[in-house]
C-alpha positions in Angstrom: 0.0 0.0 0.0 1.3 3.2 -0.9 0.8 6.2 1.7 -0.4 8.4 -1.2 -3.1 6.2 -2.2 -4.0 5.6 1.9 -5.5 7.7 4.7 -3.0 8.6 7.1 -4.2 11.3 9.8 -1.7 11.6 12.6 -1.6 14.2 15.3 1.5 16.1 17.1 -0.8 16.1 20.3 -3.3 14.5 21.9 -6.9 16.2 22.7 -7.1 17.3 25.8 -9.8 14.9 27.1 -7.5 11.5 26.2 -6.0 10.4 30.0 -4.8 6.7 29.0 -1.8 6.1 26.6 -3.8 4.1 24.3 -6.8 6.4 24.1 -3.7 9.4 23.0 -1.9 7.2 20.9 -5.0 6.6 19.1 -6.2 9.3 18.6 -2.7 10.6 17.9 -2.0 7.9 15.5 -5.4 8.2 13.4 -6.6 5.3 14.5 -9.7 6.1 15.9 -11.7 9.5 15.8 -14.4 10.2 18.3 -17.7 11.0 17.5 -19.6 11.2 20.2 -19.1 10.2 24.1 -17.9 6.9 24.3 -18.7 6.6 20.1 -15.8 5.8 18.2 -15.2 5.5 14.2 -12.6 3.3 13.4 -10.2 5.0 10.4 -9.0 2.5 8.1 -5.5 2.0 9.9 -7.3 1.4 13.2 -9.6 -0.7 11.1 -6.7 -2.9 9.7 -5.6 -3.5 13.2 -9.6 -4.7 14.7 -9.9 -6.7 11.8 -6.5 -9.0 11.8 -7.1 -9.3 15.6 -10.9 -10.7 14.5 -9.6 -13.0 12.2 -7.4 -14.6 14.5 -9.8 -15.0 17.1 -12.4 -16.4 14.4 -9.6 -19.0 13.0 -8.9 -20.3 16.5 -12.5 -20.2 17.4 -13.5 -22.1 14.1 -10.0 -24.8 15.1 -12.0 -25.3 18.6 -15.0 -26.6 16.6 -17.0 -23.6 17.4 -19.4 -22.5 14.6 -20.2 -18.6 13.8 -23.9 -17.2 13.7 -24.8 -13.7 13.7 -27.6 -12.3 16.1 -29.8 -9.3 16.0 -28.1 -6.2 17.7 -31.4 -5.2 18.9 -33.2 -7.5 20.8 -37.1 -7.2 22.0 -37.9 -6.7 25.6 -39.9 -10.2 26.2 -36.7 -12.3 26.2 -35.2 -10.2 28.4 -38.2 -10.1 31.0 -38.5 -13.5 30.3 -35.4 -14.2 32.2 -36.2 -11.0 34.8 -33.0 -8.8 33.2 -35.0 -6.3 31.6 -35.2 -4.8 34.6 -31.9 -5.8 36.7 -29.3 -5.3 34.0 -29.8 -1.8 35.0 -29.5 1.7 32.9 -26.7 0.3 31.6 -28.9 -1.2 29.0 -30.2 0.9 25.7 -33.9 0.8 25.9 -35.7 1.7 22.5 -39.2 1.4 21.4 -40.5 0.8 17.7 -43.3 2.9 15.8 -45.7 0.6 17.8 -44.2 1.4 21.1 -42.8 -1.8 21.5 -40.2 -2.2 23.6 -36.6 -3.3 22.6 -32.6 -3.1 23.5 -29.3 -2.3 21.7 -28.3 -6.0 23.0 -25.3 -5.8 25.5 -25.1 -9.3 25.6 -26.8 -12.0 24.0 -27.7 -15.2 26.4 -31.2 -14.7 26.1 -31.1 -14.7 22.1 -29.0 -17.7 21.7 -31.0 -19.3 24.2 -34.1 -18.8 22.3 -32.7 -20.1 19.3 -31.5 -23.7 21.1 -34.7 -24.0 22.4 -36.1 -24.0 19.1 -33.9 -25.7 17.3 -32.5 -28.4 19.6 -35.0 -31.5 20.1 -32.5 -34.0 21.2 -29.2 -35.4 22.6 -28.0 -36.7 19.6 -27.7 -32.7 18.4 -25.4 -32.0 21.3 -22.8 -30.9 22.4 -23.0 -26.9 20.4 -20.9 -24.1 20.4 -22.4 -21.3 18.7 -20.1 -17.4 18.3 -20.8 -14.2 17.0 -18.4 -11.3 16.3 -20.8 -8.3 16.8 -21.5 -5.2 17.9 -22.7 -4.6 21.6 -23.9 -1.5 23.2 -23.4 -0.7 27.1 -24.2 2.4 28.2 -21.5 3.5 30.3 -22.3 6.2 33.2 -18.5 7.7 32.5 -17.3 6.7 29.1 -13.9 7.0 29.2 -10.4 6.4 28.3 -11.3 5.5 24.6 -12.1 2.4 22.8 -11.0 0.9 26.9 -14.6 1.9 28.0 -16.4 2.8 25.2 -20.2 2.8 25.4 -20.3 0.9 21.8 -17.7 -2.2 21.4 -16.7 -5.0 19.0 -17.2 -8.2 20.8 -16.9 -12.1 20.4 -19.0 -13.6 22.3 -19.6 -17.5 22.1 -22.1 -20.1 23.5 -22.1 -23.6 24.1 -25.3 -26.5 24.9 -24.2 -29.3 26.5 -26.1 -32.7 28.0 -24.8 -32.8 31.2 -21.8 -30.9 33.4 -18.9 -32.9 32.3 -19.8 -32.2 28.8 -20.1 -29.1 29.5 -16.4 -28.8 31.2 -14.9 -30.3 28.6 -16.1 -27.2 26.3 -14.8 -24.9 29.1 -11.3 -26.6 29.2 -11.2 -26.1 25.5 -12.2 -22.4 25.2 -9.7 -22.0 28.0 -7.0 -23.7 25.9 -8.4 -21.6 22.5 -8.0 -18.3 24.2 -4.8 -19.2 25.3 -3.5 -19.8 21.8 -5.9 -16.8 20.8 -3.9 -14.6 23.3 -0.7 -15.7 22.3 -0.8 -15.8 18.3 -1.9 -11.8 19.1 2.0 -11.6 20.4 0.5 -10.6 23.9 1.5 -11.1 27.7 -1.5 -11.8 29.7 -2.9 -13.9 32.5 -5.8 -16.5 32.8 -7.0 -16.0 36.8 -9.9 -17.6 38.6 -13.2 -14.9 38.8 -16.5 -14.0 39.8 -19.0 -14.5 37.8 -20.8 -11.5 38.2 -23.9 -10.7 36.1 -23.7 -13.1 33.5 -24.1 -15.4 36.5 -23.1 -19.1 36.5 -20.9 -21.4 38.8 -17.2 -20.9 37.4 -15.3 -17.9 35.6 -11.9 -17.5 34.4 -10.8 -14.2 33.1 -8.0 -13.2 30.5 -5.9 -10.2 32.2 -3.3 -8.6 29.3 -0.7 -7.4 31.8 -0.3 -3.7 32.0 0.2 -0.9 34.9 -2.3 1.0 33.8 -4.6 -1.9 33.9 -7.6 -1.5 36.1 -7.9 -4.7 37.9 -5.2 -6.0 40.4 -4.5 -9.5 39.7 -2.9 -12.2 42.5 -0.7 -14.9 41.2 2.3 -17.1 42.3 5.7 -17.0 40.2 6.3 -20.3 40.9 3.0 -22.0 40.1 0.2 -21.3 37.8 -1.8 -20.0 40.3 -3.4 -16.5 39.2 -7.0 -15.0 40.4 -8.7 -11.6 40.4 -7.2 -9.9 43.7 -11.5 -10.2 44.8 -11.6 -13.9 44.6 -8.0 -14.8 45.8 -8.1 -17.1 49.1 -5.9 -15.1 51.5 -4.2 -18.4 53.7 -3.1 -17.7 57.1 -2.0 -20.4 59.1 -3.4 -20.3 62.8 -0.9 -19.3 65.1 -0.5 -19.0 68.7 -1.1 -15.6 70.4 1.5 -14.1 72.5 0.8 -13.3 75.9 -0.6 -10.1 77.1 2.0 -8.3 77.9 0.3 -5.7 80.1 -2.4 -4.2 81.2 -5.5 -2.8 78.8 -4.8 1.0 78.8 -7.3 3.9 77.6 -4.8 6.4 75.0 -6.1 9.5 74.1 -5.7 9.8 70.8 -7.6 12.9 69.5 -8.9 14.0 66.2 -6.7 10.3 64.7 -9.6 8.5 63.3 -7.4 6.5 60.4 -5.1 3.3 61.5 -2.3 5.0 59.6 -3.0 8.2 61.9 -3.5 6.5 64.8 -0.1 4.3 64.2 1.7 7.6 63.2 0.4 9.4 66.8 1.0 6.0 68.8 4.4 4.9 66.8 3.1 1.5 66.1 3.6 -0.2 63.0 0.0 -0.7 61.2 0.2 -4.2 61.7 -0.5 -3.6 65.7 -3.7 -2.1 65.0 -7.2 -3.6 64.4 -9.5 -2.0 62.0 -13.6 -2.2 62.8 -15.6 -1.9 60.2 -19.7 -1.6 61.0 -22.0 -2.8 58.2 -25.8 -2.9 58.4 -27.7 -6.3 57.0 -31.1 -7.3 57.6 -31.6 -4.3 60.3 -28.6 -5.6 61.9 -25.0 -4.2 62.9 -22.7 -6.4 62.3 -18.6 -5.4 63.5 -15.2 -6.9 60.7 -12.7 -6.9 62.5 -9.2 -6.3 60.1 -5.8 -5.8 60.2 -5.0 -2.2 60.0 -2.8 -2.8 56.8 -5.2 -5.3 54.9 -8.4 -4.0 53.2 -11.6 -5.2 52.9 -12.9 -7.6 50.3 -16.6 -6.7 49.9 -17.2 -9.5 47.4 -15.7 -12.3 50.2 -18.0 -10.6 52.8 -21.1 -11.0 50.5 -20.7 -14.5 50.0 -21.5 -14.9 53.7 -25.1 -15.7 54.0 -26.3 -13.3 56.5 -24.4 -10.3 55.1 -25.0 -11.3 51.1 -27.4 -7.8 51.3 -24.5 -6.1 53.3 -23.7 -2.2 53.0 -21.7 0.2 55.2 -23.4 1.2 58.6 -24.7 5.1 58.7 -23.0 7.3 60.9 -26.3 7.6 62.8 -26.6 3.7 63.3 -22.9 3.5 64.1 -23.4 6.2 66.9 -26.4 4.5 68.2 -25.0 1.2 68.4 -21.6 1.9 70.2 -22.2 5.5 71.4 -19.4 7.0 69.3 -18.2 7.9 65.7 -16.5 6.0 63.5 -13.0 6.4 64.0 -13.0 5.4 67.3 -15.7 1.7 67.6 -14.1 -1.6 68.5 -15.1 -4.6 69.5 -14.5 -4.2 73.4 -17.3 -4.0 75.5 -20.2 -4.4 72.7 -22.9 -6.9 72.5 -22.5 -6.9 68.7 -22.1 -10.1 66.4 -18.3 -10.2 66.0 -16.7 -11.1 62.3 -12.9 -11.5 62.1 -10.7 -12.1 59.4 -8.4 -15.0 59.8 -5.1 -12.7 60.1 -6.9 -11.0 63.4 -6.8 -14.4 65.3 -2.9 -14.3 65.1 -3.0 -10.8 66.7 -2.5 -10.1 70.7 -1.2 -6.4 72.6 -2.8 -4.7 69.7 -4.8 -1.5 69.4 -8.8 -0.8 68.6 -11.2 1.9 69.0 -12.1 2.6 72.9 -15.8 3.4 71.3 -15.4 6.9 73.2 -14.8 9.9 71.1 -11.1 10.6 70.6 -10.2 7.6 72.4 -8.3 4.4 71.9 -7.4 1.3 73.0 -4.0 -0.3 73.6 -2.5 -3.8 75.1 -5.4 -5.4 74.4 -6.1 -9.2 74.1 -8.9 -12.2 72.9 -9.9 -14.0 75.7 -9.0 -11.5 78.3 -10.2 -8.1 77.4 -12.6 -9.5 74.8 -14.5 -12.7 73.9 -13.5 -14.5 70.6 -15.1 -13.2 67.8 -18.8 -14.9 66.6 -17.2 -16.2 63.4 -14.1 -16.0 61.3 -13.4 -16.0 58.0 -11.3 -14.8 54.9 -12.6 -11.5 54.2 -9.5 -9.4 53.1 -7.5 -8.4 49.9 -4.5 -10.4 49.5 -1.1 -8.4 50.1 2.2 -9.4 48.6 4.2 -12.5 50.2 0.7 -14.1 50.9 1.1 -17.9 50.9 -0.2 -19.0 47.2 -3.3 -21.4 48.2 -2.0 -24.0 46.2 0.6 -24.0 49.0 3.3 -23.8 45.8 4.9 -20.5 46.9 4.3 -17.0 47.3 1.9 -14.1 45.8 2.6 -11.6 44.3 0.0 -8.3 42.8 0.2 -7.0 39.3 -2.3 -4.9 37.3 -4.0 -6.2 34.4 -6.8 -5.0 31.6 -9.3 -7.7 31.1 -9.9 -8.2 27.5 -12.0 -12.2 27.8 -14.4 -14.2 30.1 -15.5 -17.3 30.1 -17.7 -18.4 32.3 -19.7 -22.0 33.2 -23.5 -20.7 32.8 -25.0 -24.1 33.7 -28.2 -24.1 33.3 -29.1 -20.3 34.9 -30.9 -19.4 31.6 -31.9 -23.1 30.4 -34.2 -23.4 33.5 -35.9 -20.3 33.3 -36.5 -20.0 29.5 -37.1 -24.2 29.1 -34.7 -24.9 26.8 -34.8 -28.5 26.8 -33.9 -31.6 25.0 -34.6 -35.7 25.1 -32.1 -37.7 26.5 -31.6 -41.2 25.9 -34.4 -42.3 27.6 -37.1 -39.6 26.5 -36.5 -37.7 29.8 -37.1 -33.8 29.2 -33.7 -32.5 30.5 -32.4 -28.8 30.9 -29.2 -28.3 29.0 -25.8 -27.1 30.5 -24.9 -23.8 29.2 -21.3 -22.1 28.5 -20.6 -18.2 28.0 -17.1 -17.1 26.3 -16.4 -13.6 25.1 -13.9 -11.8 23.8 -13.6 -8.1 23.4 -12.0 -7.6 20.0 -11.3 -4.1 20.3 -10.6 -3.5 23.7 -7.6 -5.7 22.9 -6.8 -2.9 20.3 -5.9 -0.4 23.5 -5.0 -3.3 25.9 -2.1 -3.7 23.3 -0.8 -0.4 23.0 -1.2 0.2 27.2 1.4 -3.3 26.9 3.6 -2.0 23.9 4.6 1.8 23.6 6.9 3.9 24.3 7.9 8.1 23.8 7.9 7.5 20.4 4.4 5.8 19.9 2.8 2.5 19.9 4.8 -1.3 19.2 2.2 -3.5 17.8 3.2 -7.1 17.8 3.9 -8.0 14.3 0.2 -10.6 14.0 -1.6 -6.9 14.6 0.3 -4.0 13.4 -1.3 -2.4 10.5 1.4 -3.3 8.0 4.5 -5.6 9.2 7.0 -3.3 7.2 7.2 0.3 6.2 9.8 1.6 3.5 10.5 5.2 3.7 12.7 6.7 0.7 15.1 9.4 0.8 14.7 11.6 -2.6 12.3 9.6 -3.9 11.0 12.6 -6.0 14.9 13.7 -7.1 16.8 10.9 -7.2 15.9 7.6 -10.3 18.4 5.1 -8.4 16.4 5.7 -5.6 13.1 5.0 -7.3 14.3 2.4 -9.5 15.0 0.4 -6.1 12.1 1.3 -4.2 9.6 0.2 -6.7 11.6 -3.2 -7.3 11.5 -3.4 -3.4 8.0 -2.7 -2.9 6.7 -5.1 -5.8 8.6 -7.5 -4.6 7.2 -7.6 -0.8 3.8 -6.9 -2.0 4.0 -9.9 -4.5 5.1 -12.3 -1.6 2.2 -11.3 0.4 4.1 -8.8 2.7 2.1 -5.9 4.2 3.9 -3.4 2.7 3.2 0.3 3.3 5.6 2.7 1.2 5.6 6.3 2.2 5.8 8.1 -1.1 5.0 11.4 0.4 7.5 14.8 -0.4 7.9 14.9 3.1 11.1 15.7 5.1 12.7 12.1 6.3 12.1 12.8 9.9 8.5 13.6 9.5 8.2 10.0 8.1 10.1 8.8 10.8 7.8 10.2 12.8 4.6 8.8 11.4 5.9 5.2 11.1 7.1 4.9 14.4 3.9 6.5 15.8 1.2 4.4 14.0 3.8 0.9 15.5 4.9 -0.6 12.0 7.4 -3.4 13.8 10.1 -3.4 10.6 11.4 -0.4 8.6 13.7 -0.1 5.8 14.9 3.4 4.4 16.6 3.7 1.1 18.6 6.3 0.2 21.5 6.8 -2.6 24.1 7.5 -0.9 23.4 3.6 0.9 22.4 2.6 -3.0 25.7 3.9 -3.8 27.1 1.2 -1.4 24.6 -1.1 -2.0 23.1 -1.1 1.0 19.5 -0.3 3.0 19.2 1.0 6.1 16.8 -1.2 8.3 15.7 -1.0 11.9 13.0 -2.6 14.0 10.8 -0.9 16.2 12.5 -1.8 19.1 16.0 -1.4 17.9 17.9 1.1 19.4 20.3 1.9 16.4 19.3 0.8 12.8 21.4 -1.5 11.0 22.7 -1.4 7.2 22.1 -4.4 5.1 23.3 -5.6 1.6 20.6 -4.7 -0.9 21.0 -8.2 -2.4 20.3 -9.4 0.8 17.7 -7.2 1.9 14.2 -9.4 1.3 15.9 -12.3 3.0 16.3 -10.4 5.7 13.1 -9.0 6.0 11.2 -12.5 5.2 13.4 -14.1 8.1 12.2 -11.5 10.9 8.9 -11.8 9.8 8.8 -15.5 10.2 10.5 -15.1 13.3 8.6 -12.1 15.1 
């Protein structure tokens, strides 16, 4: 492709209202232009990129046995209340009506759809197992679009669905997808993470979700370096082996500690590391206070709490009911003295001579000790964050935190939307059974940012080779003055683009270091300049996107050279 018969629209700066590196470098590098909040058109470099990153994922999906369909993007309202989501997917949902005021959605997700169509087109076992994918459109909209194509409100997604007779059917499917995504993730030349999730709304018994490491990624993800052990920093087990207390080591003594109402201020004031300190937490459920007891350096894992049963409704006590049920502010309550169920974390029960709210105003508590000053909590449990050096659950080493950008989910549905909608089948014996149900998606072009947040630098964005725009760019030097030059350039570029290489050629009249520019910007991985006074030595200049210093080459040798670092990149 030749830049003068392309659309190239790059920018010196980013607008003002880009925050993440990807969102500026796209916008910066023409791939994307915005149209509206959290609407983006994709130009056709951007669109180069979203498309080789879709046919990858449709060739490994279509390797897995998985077979493509194409659903509606708007879906009508029945289905949805069918399965009670109309009205609990919340305003993130597009809700339209039609000239006859019936009531549709722009479809953020489509297991209601696909479920409809198995139930009327699946009869019997012998049809089964099924795993049905779209690469579609979806619409979510978000109350803060932001950061670009990363949270956009409209989104390119692969979403895929599998019907199964029974579970271990359906686990086989799962272990597949999880192996397809794996090669999906890798033949995209990214680093990324498979950890153990929640399901969340999509609902179901099992989730894994694919992480593309990045600091500027948004979740915190736990794994062990020495095992395969990874999960989403909400669902990671935090293991603490039961130890035994030390003994008190004096009396229970009231501190005053005024106007500190933060463990970090009250640790500062007493000169106590925070690990001394016990952090109470009141949280209201079913018209009842309930105290968490925490250390005061670990934080607390809302999602671990709600999967108690008698705080699954749980939200954070009102400063009115926190005053009314230990006759102080928050900032100063602990468990001393209170006839208040008691819920510990596991790490608390190691603890003795620590520090707690006095439950008086300005007041705290120090030297204090279980069984002594204070009965044993009601119940303990795992209901913190994990930290770094954490004991890896699979007792295989250590955890460590990093940050990750999920770009794919799968999840093990069961039969959540089977039951409720009857999508049934025959078995072997004529017995009406519900069929098991798999969820797998993909977001094709968040990948598109998750990339760029993995691979940039001051110069612009690095695309792995499988998903940069073109794999090499040639820029000339006098290709407008000098007929050596050109001669070579056009032999060059005719022969790349005749072996299938994704050439682009920059045949502006531009200065050399505004084509520098460009190229390194937009993340071509390989680029070759030509120039006579290298033609005069019979050599081209070449250097890849990471190289520090370019590199000359013979010009007999030159598409050789090229072929092998593509095959090898």
């Amino acid at each position: 492709m030749r830049v003068s018969q392309f659309f190239i629209s790059t920018l010196k700066e980013a607008p003002a209202e880009a925050e993440l590196v990807s969102h500026k470098l796209m916008l910066r590098a023409g791939l994307i232009k915005r149209l509206g909040s959290g609407l983006y058109t994709w130009m056709p470099l951007g669109l180069r990129i979203l498309r080789k990153i879709e046919n990858i994922v449709r060739d490994e999906m279509n390797k897995s046995g998985a077979i493509e369909v194409l659903m509606p993007a708007i879906q009508p309202a029945e289905l949805w209340q069918e399965t009670r989501r109309w009205e609990v997917f919340g305003p993130q949902m597009l809700k339209i009506k039609d000239r006859h005021e019936h009531d549709f959605c722009f479809g953020p997700t489509h297991e209601e759809i696909i479920t409809d169509i198995a139930r009327r087109e699946i009869k019997s076992y012998r049809q089964l197992p099924l795993n049905f994918y779209q690469i579609q459109t979806k619409f979510r909209d978000e109350i803060r679009p932001r950061f670009g194509v990363m949270r956009a409100r409209e989104f390119l997604m692969k979403d895929a669905y599998s019907f199964h007779t029974d579970e271990n059917s359906l686990m086989q499917a799962y272990q597949l997808m999880y192996e397809t995504y794996n090669r999906i993730f890798t033949r995209l030349g990214l680093k990324f993470r498979a950890v153990a999730a929640d399901t969340g709304a999509i609902g179901g018994s099992g989730s894994h979700e694919f992480h593309v490491l990045a600091e500027s990624g948004e979740d915190a993800i736990a794994f062990c370096p020495d095992s395969d052990y990874a999960a989403n920093i909400e669902l990671a087990g935090a293991l603490l082996a039961q130890q035994e207390r030390d003994k008190p080591e004096g009396e229970m003594l009231e501190i005053p500690t005024p106007t500190k109402r933060t463990c970090i201020e009250v640790a500062e004031f007493l000169g106590i590391p925070l690990q001394k300190i016990i952090k109470t937490l009141a949280v209201k459920a079913n018209n009842k206070i309930f105290l968490l007891l925490l250390r005061g350096d670990h934080q607390l894992n809302e999602l671990k709490v709600r999967k108690i049963p008698f705080l699954s409704e749980f939200q954070m006590a009102s400063e009115s009911d926190i005053l009314l049920e230990t006759g102080t502010i928050p900032g100063y309550i602990g468990p001393v003295g209170l006839d208040t169920c008691v819920i510990a974390d596991q790490a608390v029960m190691n603890m003795s001579n620590f520090v707690c709210g006095a439950n008086k105003e300005g007041i705290h508590l120090t030297q204090v000790n279980f069984g002594r000053d204070l009965t044993i909590p009601n119940h303990v449990f795992d209901i913190r964050n994990v930290v770094p050096g954490d004991d890896s659950p699979d007792g295989k080493g250590k955890l460590e935190i990093c940050r990750g950008i999920e770009v794919g989910h799968i999840f093990q549905l069961r039969t959540k939307y089977s039951e409720i909608m009857k999508a049934s089948y025959l078995d072997e014996s004529g017995q009406t059974q519900y069929m098991e149900m798999g969820c797998y998606g993909i977001g094709i072009s968040r990948i598109v940012a998750a990339a760029i947040e993995q691979n940039h630098d001051d110069h612009g964005i690095i695309f792995p080779t499988t998903i940069a725009p073109f794999q090499l760019a040639i820029i000339p030097i006098g290709l407008q003055k000098s007929s050596l030059v050109k001669d070579a350039v056009e032999k060059l570029y005719q022969q790349f683009s005749d072996n299938q290489i994704e050439v682009l050629l920059d045949d502006r009249d531009e200065r050399p270091g505004v084509m520098f520019a460009d190229m390194e910007l937009i993340g071509i991985p390989h680029r070759i300049v030509i120039g006579e006074r290298g033609l005069k030595q019979s050599i081209i200049e070449y250097q890849g996107r990471k190289d520090q210093a370019a590199q000359a080459i013979p010009i007999e040798k030159i598409f050789s050279f090229i072929t092998n670092k593509l095959c090898t990149n």
